[in-house]
N, C-alpha and C positions, 0 to 999 in steps of 0.2 A: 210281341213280348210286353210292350206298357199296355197291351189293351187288355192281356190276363191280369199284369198286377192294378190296373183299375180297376176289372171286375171283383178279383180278390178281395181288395181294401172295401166297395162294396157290400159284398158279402160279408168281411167281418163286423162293419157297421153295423150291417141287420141282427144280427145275434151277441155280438157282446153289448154289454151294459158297457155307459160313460167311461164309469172309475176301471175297467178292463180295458177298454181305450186304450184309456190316457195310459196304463201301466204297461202295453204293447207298444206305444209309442216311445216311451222311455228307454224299454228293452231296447227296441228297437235303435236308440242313437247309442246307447252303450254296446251291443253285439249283435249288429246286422243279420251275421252269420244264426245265430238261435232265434231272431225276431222271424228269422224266412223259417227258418223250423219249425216254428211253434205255429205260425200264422198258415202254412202247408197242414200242418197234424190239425189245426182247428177247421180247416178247410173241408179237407176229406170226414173227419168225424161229423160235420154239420152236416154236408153230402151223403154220409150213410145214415143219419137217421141217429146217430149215436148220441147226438145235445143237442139241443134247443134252444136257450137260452147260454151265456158264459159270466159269472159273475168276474168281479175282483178275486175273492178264493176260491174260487171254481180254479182262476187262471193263475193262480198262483200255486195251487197243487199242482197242476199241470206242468207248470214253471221248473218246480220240483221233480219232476218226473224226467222231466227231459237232460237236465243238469245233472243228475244222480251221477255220481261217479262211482267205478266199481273198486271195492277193499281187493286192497294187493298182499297178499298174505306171503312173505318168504318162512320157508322153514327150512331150519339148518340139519342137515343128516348126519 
C-alpha cells in the first residue's frame, strides 16, 4: 500500500507543473478524501494517454469537474 502511493506521488511529479503541485498539496490537507480522487482520475488519464503535461488551470478545471454538484430541482404538482 505505501509503495503504490510512492509510486503515485512519483508519477504525479512527472507530469504536473510546480504551481499544480503545490495546489494538490493544498487540496490535499484541506480534503484528503477529493486529493485521493483527483490524484487517482490524474493517475489513470496520464496512464491512458489522455494528458501529458497538467498545468495549474488544467488542474483547476479538473478540480471543477470533480466538485460539480448536481441542481436539485423540486417541483410542486
Amino acid at each position: 500500500m505505501e509503495q503504490d502511493e510512492a509510486v503515485k506521488r512519483m508519477l504525479l511529479r512527472k507530469f504536473l507543473t510546480k504551481p499544480a503541485l503545490e495546489r494538490l498539496g493544498r487540496v490535499r490537507l484541506a480534503n484528503p478524501v477529493l486529493a485521493s480522487q483527483l490524484e487517482t482520475y490524474l493517475v489513470q488519464a496520464y496512464a491512458s494517454g489522455q494528458i501529458k503535461q497538467v498545468t495549474d488551470e488544467e488542474l483547476k478545471k479538473i478540480l471543477e469537474l470533480l466538485t460539480k454538484k448536481r441542481e436539485t430541482k423540486i417541483r410542486r404538482v
